[in-house]
Each structure stands twice: as C-alpha cells, then as structure tokens.
C-alpha positions, 0 to 999 in steps of 0.5 A: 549148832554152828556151821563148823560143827555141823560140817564137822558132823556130816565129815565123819558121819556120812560114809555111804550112799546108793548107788547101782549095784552088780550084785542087785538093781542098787546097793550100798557103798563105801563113800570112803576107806571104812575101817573094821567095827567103825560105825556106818550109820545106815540106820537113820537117828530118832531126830532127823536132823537139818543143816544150814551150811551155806553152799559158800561152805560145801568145799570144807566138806569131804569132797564124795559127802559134797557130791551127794549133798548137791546131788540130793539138795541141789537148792542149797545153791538157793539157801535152803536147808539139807538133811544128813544124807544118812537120815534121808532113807534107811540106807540099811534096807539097800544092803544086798546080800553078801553071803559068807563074804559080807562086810556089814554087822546091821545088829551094830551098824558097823564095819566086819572088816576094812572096808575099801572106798567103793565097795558095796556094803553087803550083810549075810541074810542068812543070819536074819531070825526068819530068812527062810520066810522073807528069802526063800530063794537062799541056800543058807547052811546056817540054822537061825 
C-alpha cells in the first residue's frame, strides 16, 4: 500500500475518537461534520491494519486525525509503525447512552442524523435484546 493511499484511508476512515464525556467518565466524538447513514467505523476490521506515513507526512492528514495520531503514537517522530486509530480499541464499547436523542445505529455502524463535529456520539440502549439485564438502571419504554 503507498503512503498516498494510506493517508488517503486514514482521511476518510478516522472520523471519531474518545474523549471526556458529560454525560459518563469518556465518551465518543465526532472528529468532524458526519453526515446522517455515513459510516463511522467504530467497530475495528478483522485485519488490523498498520501504517508507514513518515512523520514528514502528517501534515497531509486531516488536521483533528494528525493530533490523535501523535497523541497515540508519539514514536512516529522515530520511524515507527501506527495503527488506525479506529482499530486501536472498540470505540463502539465508548458510546454512552443517548436515549431517544441518539445520533448512532451500532447494528450499521453508522450515522441517524447529521452529526456536527464534536458531538458526542450516543446509541439508545434501550433497543439492545437484554438491556433490562445489563442496564437495569434505564427506564426504557420500549419492549425488546
């Protein structure tokens, strides 16, 4: 794989990352504008994949995807290897609930609405098969 396409994949892949939340300890946000049904990619590919853009490069990266990139992988300054943020962790165990309100289909890893940049990304839990059991604490109305 080229670095051109490599910075080319990070570009439009890496639209989230974790951060302090309001609503619960952290959460996840939107690096940018997201648009509604585009695809977040908080559920990391089989294949984890690695990069080799040299930090000579970073600049040709969205500017938010650089910062997480150095701040995960400050050794690329050395030469070394990164991973797709997106890859790093399940981001989608992150999302916090949203309720009604929520911005997040995690069944199609994808946007419900148009999603500004730094919004936290929420899913409603009441819609999980055995919510009762894992979030007794919810008052869902729904009945799943």
């Amino acid at each position: 794989m080229t670095i051109e396409s490599q910075i080319e994949e990070l570009n439009s892949t890496v639209k989230c990352t974790i951060r302090p939340s309001k609503i619960a300890g952290v959460g996840v946000f939107a690096l940018r504008d997201i648009k509604k049904g585009e695809r977040l990619f908080l559920i990391p590919q089989e294949v984890r994949r690695w990069y080799s853009v040299p930090f000579e490069r970073l600049d040709e990266l969205r500017p938010e995807i650089k910062q997480v990139i150095l701040d995960r992988w400050p050794s690329i300054f050395l030469g070394s290897l990164i991973q797709n943020p997106n890859d790093e962790i399940w981001m989608c165990s992150f999302v916090n609930h949203g309720g009604d309100n929520s911005n997040y289909d995690i069944d199609n890893d994808s946007a419900l609405c148009d999603i500004p940049a730094n919004t936290e990304i929420t899913e409603n839990y009441c819609l999980m098969r055995g919510h009762k059991t894992v979030y007794p604490w919810l008052n869902c109305q729904c009945k799943i």
